[in-house]
N, C-alpha and C positions, 0 to 999 in steps of 0.2 A: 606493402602489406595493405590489405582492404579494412577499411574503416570496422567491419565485423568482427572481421578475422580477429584485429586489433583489442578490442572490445572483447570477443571471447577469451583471447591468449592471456590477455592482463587481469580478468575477472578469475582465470582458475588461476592466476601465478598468487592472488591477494588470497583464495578462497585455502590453498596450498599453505601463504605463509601463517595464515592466523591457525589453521588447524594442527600444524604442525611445529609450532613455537613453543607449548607446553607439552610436557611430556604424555604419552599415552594412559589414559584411566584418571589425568589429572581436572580438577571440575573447573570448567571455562567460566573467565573473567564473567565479575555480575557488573550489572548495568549501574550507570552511575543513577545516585536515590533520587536523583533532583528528577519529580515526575515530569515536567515542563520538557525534560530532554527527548523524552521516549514514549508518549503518549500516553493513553488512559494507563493502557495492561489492566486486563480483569483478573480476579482469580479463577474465576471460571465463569465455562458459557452461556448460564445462568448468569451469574452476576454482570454480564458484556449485557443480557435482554434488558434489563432493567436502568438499563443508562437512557439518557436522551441519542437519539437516533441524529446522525452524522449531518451534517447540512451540506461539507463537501466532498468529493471524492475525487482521485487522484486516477488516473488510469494510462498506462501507458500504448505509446500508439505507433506501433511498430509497418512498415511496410515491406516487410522481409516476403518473398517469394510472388510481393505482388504486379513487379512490371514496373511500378512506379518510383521515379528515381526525386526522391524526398530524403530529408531526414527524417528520422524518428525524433518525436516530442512526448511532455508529460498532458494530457489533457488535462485540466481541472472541469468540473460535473457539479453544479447547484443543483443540487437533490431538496435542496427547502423548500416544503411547499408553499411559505407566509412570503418568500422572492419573489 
């Protein structure tokens, strides 16, 4: 099995078990409270404007279709302009 392949087959088997482990119409598990686990979360996109703007970003870096025989990695991105 190809590293993809692999990677796709076990992402819908997990996306499969969590969807389908509570019954249908039933309200999925909340996040645990502790904010530190799960980031800011705004209540809305308005109140997301009004935050301090990110310093880093995460971006993932895929070379699917490209020829080139790499792994895929997470970039990290300093978007701060005071770095």
């Amino acid at each position: 099995m190809q590293r993809r392949e692999f990677l796709t087959t076990s992402g819908a088997a997990a996306l499969g078990a969590t969807t389908l482990s509570r019954p249908l119409g039933a309200a999925a598990p909340q996040p645990a409270q502790d904010p530190a686990c799960c980031g800011p979360g705004y209540a809305s996109p308005a109140a997301a404007t009004k935050a301090p703007p990110e310093k880093l970003l995460y971006v993932t870096a895929l070379y699917l279709d490209t020829g080139i025989d790499a792994p895929d990695y997470l970039a990290t991105v300093d978007v701060d302009p005071q770095s």
